[in-house]
ROSE-4610 file (N, C-alpha, C; in Angstrom, 1 decimal, always signed):
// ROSE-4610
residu = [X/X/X/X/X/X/X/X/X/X/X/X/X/X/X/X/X/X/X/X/X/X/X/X/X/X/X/X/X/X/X/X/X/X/X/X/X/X/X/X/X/X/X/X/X/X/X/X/X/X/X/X/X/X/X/X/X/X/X/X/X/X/X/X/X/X/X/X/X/X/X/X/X/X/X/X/X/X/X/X/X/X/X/X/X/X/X/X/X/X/X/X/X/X/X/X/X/X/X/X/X/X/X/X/X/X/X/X/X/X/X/X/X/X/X/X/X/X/X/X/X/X/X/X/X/X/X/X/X/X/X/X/X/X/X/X/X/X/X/X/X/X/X/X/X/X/X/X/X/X/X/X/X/X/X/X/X/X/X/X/X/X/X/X/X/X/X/X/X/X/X/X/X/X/X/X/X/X/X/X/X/X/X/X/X/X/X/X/X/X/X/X/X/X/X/X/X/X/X/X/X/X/X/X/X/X/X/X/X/X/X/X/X/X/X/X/X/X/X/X/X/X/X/X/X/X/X/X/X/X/X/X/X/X/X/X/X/X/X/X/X/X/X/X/X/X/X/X/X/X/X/X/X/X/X/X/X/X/X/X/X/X/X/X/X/X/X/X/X/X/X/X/X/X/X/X/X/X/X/X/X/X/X/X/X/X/X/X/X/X/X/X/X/X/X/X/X/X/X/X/X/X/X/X/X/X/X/X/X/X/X/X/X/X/X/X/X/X/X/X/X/X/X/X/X/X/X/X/X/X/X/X/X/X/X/X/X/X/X/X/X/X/X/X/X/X/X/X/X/X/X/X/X/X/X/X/X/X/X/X/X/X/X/X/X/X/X/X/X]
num = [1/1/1/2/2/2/3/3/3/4/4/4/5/5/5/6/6/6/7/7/7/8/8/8/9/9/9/10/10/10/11/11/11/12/12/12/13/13/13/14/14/14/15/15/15/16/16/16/17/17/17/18/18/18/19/19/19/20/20/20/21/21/21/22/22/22/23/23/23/24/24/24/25/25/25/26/26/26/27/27/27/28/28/28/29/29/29/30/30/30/31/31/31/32/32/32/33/33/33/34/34/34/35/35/35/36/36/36/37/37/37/38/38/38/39/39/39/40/40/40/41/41/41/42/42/42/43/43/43/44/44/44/45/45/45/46/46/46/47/47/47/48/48/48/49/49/49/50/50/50/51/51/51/52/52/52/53/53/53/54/54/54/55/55/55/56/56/56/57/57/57/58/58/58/59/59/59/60/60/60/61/61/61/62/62/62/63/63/63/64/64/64/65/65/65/66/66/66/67/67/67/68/68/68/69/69/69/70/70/70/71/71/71/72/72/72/73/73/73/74/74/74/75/75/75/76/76/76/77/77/77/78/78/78/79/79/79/80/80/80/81/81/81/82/82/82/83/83/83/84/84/84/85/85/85/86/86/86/87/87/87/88/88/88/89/89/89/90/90/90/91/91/91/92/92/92/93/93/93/94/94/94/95/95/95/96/96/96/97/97/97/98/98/98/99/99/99/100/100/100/101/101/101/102/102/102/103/103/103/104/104/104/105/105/105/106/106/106/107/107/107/108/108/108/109/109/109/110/110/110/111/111/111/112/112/112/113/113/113/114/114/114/115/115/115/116/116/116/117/117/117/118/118/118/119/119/119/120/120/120/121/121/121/122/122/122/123/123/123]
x = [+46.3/+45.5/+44.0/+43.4/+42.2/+40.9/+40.3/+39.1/+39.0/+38.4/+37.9/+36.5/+36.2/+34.6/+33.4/+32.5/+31.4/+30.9/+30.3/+29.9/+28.1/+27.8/+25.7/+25.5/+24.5/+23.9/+22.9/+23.2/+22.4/+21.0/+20.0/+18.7/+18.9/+18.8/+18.6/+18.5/+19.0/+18.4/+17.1/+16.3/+15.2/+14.3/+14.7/+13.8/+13.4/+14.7/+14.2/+13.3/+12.2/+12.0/+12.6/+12.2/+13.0/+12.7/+13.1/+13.1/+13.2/+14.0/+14.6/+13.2/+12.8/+11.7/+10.4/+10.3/+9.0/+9.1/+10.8/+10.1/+10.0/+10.4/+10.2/+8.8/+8.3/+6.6/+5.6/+6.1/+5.9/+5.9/+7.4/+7.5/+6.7/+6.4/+6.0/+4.0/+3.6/+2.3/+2.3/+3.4/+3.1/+3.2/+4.4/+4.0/+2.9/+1.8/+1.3/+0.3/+0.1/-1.0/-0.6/+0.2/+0.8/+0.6/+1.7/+1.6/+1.1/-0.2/-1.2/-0.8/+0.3/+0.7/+1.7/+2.6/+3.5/+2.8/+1.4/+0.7/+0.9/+0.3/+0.0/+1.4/+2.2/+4.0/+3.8/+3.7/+4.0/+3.4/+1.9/+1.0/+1.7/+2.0/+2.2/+3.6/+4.8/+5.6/+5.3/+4.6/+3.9/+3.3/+2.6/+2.2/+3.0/+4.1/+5.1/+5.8/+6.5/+7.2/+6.7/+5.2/+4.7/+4.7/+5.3/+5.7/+7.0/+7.4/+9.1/+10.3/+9.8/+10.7/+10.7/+9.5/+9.0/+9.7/+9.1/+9.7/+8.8/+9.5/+8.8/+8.3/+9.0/+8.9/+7.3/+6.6/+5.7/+4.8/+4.7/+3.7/+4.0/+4.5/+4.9/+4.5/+4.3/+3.4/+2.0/+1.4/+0.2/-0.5/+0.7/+0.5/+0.0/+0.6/+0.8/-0.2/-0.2/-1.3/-3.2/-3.1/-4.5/-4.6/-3.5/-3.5/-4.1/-3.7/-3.7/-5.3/-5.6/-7.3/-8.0/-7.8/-8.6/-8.7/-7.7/-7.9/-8.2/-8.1/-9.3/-10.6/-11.0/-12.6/-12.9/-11.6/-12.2/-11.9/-11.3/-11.2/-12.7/-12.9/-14.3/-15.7/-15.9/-16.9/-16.8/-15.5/-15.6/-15.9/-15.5/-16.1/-17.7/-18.0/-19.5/-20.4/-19.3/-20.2/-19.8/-19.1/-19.1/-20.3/-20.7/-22.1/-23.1/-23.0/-23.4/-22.2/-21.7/-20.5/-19.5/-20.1/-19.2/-18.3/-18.1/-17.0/-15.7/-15.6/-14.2/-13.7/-14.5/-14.1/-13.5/-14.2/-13.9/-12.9/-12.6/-11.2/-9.7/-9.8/-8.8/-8.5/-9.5/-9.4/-8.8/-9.4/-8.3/-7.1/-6.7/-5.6/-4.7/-5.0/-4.3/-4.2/-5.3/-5.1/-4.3/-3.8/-2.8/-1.8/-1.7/-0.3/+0.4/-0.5/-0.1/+0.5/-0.2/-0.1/+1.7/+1.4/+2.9/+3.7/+4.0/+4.8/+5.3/+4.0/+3.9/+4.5/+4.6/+5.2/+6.6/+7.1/+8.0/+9.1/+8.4/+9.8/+9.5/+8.6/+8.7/+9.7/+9.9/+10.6/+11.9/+12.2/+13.5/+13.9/+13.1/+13.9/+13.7/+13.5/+13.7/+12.5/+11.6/+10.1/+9.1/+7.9/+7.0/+5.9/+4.8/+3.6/+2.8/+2.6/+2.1/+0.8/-0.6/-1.7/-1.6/-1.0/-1.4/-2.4/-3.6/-4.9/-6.0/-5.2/-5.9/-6.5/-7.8/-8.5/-8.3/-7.4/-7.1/-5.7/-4.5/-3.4/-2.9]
y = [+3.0/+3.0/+3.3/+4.1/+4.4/+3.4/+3.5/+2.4/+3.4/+2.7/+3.3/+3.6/+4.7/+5.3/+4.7/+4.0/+3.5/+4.1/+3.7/+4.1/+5.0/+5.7/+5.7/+4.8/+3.7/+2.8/+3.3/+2.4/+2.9/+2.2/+2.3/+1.5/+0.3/-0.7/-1.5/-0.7/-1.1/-0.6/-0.5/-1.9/-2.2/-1.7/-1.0/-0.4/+1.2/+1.9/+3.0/+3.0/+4.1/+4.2/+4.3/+3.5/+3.2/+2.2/+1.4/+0.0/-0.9/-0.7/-2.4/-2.7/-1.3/-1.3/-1.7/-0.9/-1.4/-3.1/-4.3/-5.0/-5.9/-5.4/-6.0/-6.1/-5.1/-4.7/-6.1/-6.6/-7.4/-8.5/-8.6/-10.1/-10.7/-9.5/-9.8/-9.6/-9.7/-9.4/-11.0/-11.5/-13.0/-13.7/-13.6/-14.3/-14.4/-13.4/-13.5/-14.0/-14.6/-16.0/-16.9/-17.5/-18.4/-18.4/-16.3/-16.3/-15.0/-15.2/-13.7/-12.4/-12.9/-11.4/-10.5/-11.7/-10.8/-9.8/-10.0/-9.0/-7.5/-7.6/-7.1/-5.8/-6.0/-6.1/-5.2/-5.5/-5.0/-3.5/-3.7/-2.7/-1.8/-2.2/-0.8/+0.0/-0.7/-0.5/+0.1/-0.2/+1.0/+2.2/+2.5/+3.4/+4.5/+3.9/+4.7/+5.5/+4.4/+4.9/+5.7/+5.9/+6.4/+8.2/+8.8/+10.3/+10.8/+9.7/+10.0/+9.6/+8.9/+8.7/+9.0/+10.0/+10.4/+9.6/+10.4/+10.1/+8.3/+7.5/+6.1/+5.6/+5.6/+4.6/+5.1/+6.0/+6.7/+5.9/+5.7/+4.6/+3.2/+2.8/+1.3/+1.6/+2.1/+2.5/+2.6/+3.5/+3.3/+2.4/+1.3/+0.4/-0.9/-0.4/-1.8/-1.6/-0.4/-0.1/-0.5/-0.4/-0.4/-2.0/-2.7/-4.0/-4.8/-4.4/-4.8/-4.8/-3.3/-3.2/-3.9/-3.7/-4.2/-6.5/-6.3/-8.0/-8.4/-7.5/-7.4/-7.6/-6.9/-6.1/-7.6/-8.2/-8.8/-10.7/-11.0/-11.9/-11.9/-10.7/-10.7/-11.1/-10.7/-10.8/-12.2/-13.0/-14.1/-15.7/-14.7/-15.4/-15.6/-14.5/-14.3/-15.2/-15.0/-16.5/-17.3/-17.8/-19.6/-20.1/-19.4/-20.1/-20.8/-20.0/-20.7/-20.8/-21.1/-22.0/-21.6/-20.1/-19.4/-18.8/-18.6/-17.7/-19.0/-19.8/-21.0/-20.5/-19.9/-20.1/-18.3/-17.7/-16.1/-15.9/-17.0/-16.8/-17.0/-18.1/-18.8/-17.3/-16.9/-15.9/-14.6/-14.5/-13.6/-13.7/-14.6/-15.5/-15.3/-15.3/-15.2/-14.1/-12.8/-11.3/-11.0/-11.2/-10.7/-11.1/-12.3/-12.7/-12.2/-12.1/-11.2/-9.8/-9.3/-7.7/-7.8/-8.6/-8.5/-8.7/-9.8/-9.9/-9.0/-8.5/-7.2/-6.3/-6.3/-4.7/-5.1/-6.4/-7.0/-6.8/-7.0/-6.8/-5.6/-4.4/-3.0/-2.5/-2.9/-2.2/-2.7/-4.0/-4.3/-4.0/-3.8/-2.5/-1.1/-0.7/+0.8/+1.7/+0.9/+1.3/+1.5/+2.9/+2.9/+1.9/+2.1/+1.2/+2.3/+2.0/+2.6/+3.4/+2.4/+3.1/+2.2/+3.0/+2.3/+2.7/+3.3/+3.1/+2.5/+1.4/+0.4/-0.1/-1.1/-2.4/-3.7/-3.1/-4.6/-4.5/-5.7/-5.8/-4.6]
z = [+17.3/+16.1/+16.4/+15.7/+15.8/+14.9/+15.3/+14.8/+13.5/+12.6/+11.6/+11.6/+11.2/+11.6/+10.7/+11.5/+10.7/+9.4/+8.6/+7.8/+8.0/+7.4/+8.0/+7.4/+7.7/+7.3/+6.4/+4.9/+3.8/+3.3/+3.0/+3.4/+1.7/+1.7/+0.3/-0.6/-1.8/-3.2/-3.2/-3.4/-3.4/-2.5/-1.5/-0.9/-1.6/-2.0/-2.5/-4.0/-4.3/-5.2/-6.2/-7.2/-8.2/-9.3/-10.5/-11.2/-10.4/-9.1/-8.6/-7.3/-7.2/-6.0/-6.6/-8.0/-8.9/-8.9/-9.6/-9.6/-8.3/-7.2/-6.1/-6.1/-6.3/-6.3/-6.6/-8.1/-8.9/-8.8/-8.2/-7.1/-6.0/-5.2/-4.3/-4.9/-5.4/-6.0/-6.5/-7.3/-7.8/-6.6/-5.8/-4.4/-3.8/-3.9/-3.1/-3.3/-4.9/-4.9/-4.3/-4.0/-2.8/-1.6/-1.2/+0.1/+0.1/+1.0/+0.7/+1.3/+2.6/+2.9/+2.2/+1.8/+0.1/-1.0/-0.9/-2.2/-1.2/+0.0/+0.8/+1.3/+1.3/+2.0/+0.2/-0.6/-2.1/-2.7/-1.7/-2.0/-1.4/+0.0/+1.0/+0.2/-0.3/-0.6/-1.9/-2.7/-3.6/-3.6/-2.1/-2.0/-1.4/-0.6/-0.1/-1.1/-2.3/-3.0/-4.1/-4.0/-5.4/-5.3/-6.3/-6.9/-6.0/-5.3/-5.6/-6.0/-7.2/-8.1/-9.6/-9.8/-11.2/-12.2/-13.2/-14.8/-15.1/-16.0/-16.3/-15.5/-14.0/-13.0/-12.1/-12.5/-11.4/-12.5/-13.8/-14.7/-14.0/-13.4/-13.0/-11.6/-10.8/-9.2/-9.6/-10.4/-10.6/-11.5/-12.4/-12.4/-11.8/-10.6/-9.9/-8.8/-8.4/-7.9/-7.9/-9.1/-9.9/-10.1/-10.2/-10.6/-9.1/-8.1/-6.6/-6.6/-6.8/-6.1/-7.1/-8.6/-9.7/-9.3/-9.3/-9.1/-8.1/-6.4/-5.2/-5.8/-6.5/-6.8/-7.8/-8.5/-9.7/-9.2/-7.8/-6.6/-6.3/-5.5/-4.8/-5.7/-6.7/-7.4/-7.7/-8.0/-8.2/-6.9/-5.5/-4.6/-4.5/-4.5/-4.9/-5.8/-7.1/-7.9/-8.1/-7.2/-7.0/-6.6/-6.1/-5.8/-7.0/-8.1/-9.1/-10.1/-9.4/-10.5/-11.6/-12.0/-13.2/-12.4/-11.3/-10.5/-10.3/-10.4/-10.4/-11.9/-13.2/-14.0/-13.7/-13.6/-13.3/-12.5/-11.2/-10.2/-11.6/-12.5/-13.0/-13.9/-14.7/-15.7/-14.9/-13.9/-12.8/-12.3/-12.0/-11.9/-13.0/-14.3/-15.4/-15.6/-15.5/-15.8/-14.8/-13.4/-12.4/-12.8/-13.5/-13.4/-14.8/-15.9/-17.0/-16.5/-16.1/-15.5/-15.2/-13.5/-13.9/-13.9/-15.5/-16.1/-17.3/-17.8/-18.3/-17.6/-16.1/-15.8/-15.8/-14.8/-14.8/-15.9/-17.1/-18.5/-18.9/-18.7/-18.9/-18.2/-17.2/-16.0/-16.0/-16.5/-17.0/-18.2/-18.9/-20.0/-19.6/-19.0/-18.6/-19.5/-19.3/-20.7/-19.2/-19.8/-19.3/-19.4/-18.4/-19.1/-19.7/-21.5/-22.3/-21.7/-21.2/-20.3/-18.9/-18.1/-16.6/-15.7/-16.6/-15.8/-16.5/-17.7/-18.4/-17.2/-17.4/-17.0/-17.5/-18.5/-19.0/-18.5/-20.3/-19.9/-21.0]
């Protein structure tokens, strides 16, 4: 009897570009208020996968993208003013704009919907 011939090993769903890679994206971005290298692990994986997967899903990469640096830029300013005290309240309000984001992308992307403007500043 002959062995039966391996198969090629196929890479995850979630790894290729796509919805399931977008909300991996997502997941790993809420993790990473937790656990900080998860935002990190999410970004890279965004940037790999961004313009080859066109069509809806390329609005959900530059989504998520912009969401990463914007809440960097809007983190940092808020370390800054702790010093005088309005930056604890600016971290929390940050805190809440990231995690809107994406949950917003999160149920765009599970209905198979773009994000309407994904080079908003807001949500």
């Amino acid at each position: 009897m002959s062995d039966p011939q391996p198969s090629a090993r196929q890479t995850d769903r979630w790894l290729e570009p796509g919805p399931t890679n977008v909300q991996v994206v997502y997941v790993l971005y809420l993790l990473g208020l937790v656990i900080g290298i998860s935002g990190i692990v999410g970004i890279v994986l965004a940037y790999v996968n961004r313009g080859k997967a066109g069509g809806w899903v390329e609005t959900h990469y530059t989504w998520a993208i912009r969401t990463f640096w914007i809440g960097l830029l809007y983190g940092f300013i808020s370390l800054l003013l702790m010093l005088v005290a309005i930056g604890f309240l600016l971290a929390f309000a940050t805190a809440v704009w990231f995690i809107v984001r994406c949950i917003v992308g999160l149920q765009a992307a599970g209905r198979g919907e773009p994000i309407r403007n994904p080079e908003s500043w807001l949500i």
